[in-house]
gemmi code that builds the backbone of each chain (N, CA, C; Angstrom):
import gemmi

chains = {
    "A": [
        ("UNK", (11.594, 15.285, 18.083), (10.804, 14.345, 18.873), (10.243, 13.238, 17.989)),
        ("UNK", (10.250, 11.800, 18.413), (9.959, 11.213, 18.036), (8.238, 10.830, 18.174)),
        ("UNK", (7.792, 10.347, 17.358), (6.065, 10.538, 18.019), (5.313, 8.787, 17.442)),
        ("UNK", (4.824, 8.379, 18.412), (4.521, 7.067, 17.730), (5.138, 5.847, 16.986)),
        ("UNK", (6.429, 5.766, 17.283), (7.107, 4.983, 16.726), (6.517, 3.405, 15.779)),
        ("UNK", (6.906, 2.591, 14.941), (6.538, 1.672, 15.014), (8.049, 1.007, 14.822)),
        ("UNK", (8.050, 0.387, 13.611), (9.055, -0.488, 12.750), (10.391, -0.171, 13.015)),
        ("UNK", (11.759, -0.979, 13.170), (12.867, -0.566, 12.892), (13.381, -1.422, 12.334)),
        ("UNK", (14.802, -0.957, 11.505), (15.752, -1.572, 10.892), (16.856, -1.770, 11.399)),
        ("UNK", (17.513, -2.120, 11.071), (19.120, -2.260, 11.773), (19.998, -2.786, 10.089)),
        ("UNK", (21.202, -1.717, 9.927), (21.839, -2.181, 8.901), (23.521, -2.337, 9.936)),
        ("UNK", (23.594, -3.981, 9.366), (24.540, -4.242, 9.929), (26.020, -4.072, 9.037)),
        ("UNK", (25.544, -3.792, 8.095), (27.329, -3.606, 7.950), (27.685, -1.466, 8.389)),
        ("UNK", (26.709, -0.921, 8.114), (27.098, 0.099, 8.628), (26.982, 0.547, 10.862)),
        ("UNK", (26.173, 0.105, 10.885), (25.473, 0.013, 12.072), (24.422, 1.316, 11.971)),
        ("UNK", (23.737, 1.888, 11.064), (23.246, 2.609, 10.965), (21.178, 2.229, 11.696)),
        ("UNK", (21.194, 2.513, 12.446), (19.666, 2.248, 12.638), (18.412, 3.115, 12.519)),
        ("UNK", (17.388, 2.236, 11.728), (15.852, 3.393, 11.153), (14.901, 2.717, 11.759)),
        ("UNK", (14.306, 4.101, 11.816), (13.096, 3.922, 12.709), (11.752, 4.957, 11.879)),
        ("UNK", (10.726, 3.877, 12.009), (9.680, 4.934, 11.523), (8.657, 5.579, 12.262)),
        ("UNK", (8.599, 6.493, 11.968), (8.566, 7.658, 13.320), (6.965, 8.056, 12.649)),
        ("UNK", (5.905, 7.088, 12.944), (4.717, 7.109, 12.226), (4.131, 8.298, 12.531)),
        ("UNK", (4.205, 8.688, 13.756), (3.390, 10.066, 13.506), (3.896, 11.087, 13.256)),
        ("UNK", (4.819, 11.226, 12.746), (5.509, 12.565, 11.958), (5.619, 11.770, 10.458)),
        ("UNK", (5.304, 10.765, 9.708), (5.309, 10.667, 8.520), (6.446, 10.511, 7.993)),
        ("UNK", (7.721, 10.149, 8.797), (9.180, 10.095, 8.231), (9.819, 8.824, 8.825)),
        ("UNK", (10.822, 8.592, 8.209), (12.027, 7.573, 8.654), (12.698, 8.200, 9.095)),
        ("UNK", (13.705, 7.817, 10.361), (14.574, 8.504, 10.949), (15.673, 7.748, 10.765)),
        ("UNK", (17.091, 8.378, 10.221), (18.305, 7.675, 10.270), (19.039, 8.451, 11.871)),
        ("UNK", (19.677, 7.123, 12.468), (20.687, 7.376, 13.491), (21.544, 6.212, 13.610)),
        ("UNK", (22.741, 7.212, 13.503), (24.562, 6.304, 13.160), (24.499, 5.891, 14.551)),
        ("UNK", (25.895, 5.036, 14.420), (25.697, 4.640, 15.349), (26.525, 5.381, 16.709)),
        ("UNK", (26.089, 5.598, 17.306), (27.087, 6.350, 18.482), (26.097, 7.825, 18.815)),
        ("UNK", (25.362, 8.177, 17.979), (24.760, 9.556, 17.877), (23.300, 9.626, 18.275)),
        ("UNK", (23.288, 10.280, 19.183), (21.715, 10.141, 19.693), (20.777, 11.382, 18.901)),
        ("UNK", (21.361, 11.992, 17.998), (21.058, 12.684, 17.003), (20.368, 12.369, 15.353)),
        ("UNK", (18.750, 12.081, 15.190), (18.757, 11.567, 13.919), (18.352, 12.268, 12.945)),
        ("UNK", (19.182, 11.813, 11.780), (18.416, 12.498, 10.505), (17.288, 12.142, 9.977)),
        ("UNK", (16.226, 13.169, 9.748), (15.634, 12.573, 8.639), (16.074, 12.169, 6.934)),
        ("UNK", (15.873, 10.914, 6.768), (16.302, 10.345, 5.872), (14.762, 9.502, 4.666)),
        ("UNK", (13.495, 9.588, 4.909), (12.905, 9.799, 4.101), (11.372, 10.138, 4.977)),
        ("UNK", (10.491, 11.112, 3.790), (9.117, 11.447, 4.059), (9.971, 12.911, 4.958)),
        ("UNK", (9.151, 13.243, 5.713), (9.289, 14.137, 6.917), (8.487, 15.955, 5.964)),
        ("UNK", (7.901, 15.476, 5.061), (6.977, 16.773, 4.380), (5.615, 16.777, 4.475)),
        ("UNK", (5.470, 15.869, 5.226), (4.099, 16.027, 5.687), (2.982, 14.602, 5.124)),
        ("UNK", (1.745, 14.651, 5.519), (0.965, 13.591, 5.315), (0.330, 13.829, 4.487)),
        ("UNK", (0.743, 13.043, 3.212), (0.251, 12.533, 1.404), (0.484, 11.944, 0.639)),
        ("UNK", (0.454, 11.945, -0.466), (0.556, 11.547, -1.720), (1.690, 11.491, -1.993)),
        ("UNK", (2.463, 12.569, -2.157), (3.138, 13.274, -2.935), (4.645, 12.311, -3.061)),
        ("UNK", (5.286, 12.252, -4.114), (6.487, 11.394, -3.695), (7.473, 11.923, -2.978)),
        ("UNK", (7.308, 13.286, -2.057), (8.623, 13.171, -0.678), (7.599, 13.241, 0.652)),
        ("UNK", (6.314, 12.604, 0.504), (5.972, 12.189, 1.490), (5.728, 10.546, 1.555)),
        ("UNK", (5.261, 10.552, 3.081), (5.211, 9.263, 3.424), (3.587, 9.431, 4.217)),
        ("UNK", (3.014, 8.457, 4.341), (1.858, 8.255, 5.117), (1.777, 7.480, 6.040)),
        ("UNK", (1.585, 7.528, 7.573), (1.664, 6.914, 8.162), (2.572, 5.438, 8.155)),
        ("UNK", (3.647, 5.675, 8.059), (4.882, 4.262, 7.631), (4.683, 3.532, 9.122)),
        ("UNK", (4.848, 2.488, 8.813), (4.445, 1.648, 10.090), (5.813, 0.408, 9.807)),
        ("UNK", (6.065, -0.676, 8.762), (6.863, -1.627, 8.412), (7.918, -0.952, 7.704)),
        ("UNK", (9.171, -1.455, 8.088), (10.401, -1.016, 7.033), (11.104, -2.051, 7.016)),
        ("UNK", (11.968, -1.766, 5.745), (12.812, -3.016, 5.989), (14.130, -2.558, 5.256)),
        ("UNK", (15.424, -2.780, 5.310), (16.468, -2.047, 4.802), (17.167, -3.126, 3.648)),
        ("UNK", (17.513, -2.822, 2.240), (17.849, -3.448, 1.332), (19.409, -3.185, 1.063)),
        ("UNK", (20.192, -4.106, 1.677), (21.679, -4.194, 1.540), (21.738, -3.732, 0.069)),
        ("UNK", (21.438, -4.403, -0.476), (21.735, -4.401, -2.122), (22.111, -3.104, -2.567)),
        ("UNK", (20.725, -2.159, -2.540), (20.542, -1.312, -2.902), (20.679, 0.133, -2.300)),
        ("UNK", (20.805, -0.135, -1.087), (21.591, 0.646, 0.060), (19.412, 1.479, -0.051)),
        ("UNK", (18.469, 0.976, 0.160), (16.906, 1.611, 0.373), (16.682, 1.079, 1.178)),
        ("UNK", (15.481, 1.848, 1.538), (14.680, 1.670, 2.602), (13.196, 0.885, 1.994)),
        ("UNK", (12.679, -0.327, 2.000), (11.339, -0.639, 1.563), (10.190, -0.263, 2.685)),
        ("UNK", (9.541, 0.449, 2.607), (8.225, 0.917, 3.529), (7.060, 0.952, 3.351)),
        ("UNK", (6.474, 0.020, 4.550), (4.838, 0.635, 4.095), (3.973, 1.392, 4.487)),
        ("UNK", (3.134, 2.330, 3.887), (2.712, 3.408, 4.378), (1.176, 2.914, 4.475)),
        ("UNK", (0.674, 2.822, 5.501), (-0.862, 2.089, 5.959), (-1.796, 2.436, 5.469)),
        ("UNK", (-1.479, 3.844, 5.557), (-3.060, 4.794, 5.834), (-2.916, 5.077, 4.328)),
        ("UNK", (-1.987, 5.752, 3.574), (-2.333, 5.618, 1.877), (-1.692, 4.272, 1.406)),
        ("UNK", (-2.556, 3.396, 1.174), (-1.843, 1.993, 1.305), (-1.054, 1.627, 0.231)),
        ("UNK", (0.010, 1.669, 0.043), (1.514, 1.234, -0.919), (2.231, 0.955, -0.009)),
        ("UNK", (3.675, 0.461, -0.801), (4.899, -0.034, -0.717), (5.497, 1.184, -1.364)),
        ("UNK", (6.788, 1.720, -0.418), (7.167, 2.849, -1.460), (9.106, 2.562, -0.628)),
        ("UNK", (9.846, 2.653, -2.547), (11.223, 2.182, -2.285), (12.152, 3.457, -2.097)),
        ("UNK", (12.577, 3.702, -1.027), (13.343, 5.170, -0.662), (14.918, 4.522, -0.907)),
        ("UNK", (15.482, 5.278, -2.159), (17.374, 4.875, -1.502), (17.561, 6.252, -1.166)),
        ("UNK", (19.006, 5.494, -0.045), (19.279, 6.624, 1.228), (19.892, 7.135, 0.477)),
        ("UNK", (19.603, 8.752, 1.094), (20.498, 9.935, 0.047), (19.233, 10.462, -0.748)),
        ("UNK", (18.413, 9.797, -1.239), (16.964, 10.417, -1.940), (15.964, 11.340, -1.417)),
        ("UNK", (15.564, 12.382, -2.018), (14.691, 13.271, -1.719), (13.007, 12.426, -2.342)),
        ("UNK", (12.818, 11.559, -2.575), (11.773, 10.917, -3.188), (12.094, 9.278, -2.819)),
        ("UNK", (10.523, 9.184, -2.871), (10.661, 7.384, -3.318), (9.782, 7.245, -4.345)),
        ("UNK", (10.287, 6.278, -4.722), (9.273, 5.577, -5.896), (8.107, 4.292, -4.895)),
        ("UNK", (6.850, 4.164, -5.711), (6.081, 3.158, -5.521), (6.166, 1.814, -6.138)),
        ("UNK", (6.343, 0.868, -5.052), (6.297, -0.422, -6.476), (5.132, -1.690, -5.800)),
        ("UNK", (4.712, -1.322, -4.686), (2.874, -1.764, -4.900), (2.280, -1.224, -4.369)),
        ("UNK", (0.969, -0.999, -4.576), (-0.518, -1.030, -4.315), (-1.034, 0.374, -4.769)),
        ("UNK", (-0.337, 0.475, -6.356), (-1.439, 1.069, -7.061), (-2.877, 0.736, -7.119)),
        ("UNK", (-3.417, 0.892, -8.127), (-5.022, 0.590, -8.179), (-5.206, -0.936, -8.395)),
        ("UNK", (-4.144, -1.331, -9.230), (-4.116, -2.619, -9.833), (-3.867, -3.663, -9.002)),
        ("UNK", (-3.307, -2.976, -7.775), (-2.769, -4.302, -6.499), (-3.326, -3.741, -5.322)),
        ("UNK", (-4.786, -3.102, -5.442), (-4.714, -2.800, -4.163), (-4.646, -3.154, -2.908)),
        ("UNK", (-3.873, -2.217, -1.549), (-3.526, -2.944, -1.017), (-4.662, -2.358, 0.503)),
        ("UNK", (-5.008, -2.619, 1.631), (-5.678, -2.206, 2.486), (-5.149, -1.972, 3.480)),
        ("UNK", (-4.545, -0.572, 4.459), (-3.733, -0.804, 5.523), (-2.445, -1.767, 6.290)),
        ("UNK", (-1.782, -2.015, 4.842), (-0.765, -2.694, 4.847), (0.340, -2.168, 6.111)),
        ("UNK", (0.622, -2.954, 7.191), (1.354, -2.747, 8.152), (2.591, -2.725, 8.040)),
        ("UNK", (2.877, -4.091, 7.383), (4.504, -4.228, 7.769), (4.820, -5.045, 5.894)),
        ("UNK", (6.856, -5.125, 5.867), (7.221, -5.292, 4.594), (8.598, -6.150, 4.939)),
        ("UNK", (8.582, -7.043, 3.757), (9.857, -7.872, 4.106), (10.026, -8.065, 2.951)),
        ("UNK", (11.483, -8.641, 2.509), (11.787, -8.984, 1.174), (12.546, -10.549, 1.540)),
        ("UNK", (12.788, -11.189, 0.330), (13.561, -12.173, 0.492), (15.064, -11.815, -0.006)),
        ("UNK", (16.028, -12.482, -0.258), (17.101, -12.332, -0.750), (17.348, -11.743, -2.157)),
        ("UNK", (16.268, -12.532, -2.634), (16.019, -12.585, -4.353), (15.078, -10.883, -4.234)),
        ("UNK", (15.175, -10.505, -3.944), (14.351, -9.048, -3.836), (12.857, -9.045, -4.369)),
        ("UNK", (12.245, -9.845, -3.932), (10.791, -9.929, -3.763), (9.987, -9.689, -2.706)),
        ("UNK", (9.692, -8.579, -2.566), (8.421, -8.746, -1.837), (7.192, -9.067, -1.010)),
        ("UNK", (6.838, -9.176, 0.325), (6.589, -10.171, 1.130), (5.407, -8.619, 1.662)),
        ("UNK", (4.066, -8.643, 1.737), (3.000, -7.521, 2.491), (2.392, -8.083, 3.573)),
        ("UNK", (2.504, -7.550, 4.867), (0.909, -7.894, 5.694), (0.619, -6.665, 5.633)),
        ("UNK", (-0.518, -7.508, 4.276), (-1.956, -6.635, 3.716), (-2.904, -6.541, 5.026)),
        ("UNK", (-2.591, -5.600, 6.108), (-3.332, -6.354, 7.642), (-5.008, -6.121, 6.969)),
        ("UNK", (-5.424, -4.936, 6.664), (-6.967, -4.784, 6.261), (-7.527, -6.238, 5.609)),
        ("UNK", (-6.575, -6.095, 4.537), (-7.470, -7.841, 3.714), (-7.326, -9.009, 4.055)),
        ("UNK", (-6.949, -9.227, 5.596), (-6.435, -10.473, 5.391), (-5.703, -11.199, 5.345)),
        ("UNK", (-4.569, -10.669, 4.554), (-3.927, -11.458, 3.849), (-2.460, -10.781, 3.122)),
        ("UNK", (-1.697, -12.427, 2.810), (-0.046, -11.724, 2.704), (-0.310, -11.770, 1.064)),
        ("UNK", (0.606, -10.369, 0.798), (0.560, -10.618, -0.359), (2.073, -10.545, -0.851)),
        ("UNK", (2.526, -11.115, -2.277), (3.781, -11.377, -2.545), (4.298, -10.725, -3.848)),
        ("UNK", (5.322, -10.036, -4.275), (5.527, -8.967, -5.260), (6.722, -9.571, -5.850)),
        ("UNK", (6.284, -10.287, -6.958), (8.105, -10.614, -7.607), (8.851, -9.359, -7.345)),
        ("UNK", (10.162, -9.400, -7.396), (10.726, -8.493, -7.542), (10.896, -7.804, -8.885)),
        ("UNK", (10.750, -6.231, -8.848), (10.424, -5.661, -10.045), (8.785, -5.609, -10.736)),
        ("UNK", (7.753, -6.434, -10.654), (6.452, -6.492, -10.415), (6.001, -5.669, -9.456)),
        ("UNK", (4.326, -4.812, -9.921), (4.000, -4.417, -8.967), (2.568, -5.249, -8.921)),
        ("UNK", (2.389, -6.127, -9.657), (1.318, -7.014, -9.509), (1.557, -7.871, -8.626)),
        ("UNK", (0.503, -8.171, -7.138), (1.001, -9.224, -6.507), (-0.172, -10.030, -6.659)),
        ("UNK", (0.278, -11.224, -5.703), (-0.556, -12.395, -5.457), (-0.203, -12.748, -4.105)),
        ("UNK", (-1.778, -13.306, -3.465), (-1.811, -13.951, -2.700), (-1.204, -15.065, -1.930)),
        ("UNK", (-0.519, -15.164, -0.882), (-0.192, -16.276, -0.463), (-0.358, -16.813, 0.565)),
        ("UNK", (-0.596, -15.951, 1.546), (-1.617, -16.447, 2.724), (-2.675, -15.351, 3.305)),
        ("UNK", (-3.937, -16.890, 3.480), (-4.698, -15.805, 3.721), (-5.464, -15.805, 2.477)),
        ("UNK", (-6.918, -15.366, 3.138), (-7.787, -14.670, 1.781), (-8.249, -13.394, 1.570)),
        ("UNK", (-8.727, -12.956, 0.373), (-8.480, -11.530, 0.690), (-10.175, -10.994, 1.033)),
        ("UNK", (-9.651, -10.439, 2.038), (-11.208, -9.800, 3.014), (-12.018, -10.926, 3.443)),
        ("UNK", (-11.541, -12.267, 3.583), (-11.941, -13.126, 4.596), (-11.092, -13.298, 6.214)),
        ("UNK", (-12.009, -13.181, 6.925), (-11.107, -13.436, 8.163), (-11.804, -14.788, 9.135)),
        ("UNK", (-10.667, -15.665, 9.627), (-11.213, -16.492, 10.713), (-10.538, -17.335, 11.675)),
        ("UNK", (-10.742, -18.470, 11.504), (-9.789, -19.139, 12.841), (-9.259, -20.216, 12.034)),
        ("UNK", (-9.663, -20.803, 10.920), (-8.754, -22.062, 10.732), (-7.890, -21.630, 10.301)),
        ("UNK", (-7.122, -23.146, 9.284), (-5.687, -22.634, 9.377), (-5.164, -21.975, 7.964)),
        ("UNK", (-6.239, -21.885, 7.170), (-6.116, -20.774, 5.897), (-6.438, -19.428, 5.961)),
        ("UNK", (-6.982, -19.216, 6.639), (-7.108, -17.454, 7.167), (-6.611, -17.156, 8.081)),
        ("UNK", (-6.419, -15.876, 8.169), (-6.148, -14.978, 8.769), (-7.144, -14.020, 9.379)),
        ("UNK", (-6.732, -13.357, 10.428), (-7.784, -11.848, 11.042), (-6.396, -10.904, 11.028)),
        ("UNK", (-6.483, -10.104, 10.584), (-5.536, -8.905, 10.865), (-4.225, -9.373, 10.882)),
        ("UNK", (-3.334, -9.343, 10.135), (-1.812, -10.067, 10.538), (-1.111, -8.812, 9.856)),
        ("UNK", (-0.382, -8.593, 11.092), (0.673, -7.385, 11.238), (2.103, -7.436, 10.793)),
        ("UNK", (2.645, -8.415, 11.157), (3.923, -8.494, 10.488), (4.666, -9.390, 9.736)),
        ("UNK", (5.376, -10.182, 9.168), (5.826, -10.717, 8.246), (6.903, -10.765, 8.117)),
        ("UNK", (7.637, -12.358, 8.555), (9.046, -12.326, 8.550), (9.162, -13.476, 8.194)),
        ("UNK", (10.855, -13.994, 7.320), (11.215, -14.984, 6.855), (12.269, -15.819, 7.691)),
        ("UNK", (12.311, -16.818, 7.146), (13.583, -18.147, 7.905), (14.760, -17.770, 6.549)),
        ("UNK", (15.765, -18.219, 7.084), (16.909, -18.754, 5.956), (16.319, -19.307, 4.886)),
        ("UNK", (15.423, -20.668, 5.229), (14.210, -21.162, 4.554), (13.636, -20.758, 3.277)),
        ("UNK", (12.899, -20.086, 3.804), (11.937, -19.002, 3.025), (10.585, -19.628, 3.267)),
        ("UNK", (10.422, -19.795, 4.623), (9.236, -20.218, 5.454), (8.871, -18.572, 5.570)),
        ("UNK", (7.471, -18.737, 5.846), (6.632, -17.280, 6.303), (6.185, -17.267, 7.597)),
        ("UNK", (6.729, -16.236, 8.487), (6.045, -16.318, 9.345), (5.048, -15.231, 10.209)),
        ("UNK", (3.906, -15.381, 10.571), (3.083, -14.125, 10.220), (2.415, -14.055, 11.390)),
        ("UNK", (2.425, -12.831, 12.083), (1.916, -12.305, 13.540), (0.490, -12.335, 12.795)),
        ("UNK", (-0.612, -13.281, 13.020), (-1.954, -13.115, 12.995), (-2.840, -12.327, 14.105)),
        ("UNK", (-2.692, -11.233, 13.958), (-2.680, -10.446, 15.165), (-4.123, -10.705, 15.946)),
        ("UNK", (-5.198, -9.968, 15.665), (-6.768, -10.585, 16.081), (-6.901, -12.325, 16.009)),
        ("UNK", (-5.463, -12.771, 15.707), (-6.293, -14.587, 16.194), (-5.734, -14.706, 17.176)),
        ("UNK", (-4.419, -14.086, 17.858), (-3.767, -13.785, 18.871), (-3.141, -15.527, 19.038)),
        ("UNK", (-2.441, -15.352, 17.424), (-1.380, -16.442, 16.998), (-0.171, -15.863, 16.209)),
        ("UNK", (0.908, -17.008, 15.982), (2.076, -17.021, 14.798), (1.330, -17.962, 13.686)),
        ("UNK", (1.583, -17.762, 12.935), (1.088, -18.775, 11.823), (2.330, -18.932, 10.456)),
        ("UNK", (3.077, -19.901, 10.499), (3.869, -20.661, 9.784), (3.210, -20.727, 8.661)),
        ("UNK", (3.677, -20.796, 7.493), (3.698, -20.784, 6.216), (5.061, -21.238, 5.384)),
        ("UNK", (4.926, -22.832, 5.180), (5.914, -23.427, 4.705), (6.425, -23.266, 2.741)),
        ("UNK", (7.481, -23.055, 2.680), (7.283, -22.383, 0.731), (7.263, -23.783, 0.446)),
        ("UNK", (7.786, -25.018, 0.919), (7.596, -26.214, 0.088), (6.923, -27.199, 0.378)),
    ],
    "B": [
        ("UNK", (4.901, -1.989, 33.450), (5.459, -1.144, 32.230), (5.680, 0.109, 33.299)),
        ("UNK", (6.900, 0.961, 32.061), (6.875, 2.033, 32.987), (8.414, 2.591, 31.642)),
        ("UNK", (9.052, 3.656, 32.381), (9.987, 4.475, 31.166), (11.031, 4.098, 31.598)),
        ("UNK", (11.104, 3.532, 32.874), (12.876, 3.481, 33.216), (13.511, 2.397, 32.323)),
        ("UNK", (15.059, 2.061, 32.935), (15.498, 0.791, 31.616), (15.317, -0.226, 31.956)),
        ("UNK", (14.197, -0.766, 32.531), (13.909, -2.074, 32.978), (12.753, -2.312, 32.337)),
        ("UNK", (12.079, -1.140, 32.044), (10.715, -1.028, 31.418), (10.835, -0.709, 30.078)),
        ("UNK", (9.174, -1.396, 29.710), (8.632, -0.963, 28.479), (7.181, -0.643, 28.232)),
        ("UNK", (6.944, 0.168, 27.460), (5.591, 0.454, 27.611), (4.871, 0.632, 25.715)),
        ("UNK", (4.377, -0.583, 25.631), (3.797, -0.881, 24.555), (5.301, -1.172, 23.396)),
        ("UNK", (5.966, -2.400, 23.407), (6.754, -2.503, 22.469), (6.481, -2.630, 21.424)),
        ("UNK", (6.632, -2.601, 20.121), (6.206, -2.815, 19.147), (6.775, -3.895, 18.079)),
        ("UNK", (7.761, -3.139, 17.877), (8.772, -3.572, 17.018), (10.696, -4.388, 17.319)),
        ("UNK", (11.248, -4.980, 16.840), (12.624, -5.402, 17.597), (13.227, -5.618, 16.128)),
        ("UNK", (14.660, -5.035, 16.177), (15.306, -5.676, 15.333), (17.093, -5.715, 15.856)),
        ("UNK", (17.334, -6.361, 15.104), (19.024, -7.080, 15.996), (20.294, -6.807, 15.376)),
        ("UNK", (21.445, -6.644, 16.114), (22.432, -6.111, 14.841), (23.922, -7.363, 14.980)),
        ("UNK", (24.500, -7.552, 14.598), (25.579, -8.717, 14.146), (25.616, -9.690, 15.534)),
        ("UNK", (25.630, -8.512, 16.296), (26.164, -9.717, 17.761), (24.932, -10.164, 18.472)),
        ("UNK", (23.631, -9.735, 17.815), (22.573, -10.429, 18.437), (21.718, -9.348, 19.444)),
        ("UNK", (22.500, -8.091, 20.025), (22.079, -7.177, 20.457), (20.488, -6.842, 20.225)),
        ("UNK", (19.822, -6.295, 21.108), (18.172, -6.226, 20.520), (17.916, -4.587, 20.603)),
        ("UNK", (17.390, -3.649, 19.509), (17.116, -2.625, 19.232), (15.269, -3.337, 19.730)),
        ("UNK", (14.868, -2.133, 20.819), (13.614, -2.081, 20.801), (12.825, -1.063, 20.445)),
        ("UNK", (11.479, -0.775, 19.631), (10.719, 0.426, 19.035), (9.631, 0.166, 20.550)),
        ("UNK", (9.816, 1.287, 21.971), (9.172, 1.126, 22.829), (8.161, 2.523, 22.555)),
        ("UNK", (7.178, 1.811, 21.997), (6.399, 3.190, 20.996), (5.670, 3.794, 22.158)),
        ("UNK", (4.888, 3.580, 23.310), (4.659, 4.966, 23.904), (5.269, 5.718, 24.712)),
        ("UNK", (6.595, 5.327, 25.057), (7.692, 6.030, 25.425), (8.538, 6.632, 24.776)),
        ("UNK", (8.249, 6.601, 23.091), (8.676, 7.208, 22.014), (10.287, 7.348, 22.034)),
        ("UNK", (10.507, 5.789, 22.038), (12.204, 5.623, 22.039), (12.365, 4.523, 21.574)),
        ("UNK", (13.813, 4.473, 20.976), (14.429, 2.921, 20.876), (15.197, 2.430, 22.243)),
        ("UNK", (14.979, 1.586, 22.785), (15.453, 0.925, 23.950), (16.888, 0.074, 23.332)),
        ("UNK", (17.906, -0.249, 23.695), (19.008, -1.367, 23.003), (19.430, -2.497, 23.991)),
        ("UNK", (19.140, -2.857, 24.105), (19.562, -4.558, 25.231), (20.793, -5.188, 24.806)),
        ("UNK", (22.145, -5.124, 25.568), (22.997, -6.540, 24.955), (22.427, -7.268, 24.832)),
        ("UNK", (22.956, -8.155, 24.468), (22.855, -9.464, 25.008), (22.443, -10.150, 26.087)),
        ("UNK", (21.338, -10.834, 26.700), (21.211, -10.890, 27.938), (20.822, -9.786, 29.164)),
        ("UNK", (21.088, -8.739, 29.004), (21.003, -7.905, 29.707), (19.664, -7.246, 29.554)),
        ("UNK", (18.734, -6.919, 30.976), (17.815, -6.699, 31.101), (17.573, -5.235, 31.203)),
        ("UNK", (18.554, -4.749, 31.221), (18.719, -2.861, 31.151), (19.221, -2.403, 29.809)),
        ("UNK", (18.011, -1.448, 29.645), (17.909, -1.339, 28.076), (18.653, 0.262, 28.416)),
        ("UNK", (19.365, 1.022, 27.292), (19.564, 2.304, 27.192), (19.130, 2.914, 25.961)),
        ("UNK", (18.592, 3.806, 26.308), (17.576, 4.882, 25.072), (19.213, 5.209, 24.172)),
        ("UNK", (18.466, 4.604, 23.160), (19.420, 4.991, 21.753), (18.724, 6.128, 20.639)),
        ("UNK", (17.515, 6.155, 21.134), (16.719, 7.110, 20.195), (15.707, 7.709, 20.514)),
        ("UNK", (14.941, 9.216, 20.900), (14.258, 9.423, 21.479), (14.705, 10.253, 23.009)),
        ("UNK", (13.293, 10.177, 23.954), (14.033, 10.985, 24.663), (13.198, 10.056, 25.940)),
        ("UNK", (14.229, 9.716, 27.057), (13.654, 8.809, 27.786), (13.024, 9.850, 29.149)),
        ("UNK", (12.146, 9.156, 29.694), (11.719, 10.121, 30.935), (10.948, 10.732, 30.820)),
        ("UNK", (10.474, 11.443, 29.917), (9.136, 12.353, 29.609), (7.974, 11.527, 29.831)),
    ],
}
model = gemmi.Model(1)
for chain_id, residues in chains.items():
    chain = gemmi.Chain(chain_id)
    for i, (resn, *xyz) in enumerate(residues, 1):
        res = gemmi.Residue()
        res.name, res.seqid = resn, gemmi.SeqId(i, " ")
        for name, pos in zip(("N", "CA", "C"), xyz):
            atom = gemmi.Atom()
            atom.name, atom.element = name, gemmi.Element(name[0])
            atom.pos, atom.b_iso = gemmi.Position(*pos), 0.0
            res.add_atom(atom)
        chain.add_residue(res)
    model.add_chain(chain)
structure = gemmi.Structure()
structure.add_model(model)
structure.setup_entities()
């Protein structure tokens, strides 16, 4: 059973589709044709531990690397699952980047990093390979109505571009974010 | 809103696969919904519809 769903993926060269199945703490893989899914990462319960997951809410699927990038809200990181792995690794929001109920995760091409940090505010951005980020929209633990803040912004998606575009959720807007 | 395939009840999430097709995360019906193209009748691809 699936319980609380949020986020899905879609990998198009396999047709394989994930779903994070937030209240059981796992990603679910299902091929395509099969109404049958595997678990394919977390599904040990709610923690720490690296074969769990915490409340995953954003995913996003990395051709490259054939992983899953996820964010887990409630223990707030970024944690990189490749399929076939009994573990993921973390690559933000140790102590040093902390992050606050981070919802959702996107990458660009160049494999960087894209957070709605929804608790702070604000997006934050992770070179790729860095787990130090920075700010790019948004301030952190300011919230409001003009057009540099944010209130709560949930998800985070890119153009061909590499425009930002960000569900400001409590301003009950989109908010554009141009890279040049 | 409601569970049948015309309905949705609290969507959340959408993502799309080559031909544009729409995967829906219809989170309190605890399913993925799938839409062609155009088409307003979704079929449970994940989950269990009706409950």
């Amino acid at each position: 059973m699936l319980s609380y769903i949020t986020g899905i993926a879609y990998d198009s060269q396999t047709n394989n589709l994930y779903i994070a199945d937030t209240g059981n703490n796992r990603v679910m893989q299902y091929q395509y044709g099969s109404s049958m899914g595997n678990v394919i990462a977390g599904g040990n319960g709610y923690g720490l531990g690296t074969s769990q997951l915490s409340t995953p809410y954003g995913l996003y699927f990395d051709t490259f690397s054939n992983s899953l990038v996820i964010s887990n809200c409630a223990m707030p990181r970024i944690v990189w699952w490749r399929i076939g792995d009994n573990n993921g690794t973390i690559v933000a929001g140790n102590y040093s980047t902390s992050l606050n109920g981070p919802f959702d995760v996107n990458l660009d091409p160049m494999g960087n990093i894209y957070v709605a940090d929804t608790e702070n505010h604000r997006i934050q951005f992770f070179l790729s390979g860095h787990s130090v980020g920075r700010t790019i929209a948004g301030i952190t633990g300011v919230y409001g109505t003009n057009a540099s803040v944010l209130r709560q912004p949930y998800w985070v998606i890119l153009d061909k571009q590499l425009n930002l575009y960000v569900s400001d959720t409590l301003n009950h807007r989109v908010q554009m974010f141009k890279r040049y | 809103m409601g569970n049948d395939s015309y309905h949705l009840y609290e969507p959340v999430h959408m993502a799309f696969d080559s031909n544009d097709n729409i995967y829906v995360s219809d989170r309190r019906n605890s399913r993925v919904q799938f839409f062609t193209r155009g088409n307003q009748s979704g079929t449970t691809v994940a989950g269990i519809t009706g409950n």
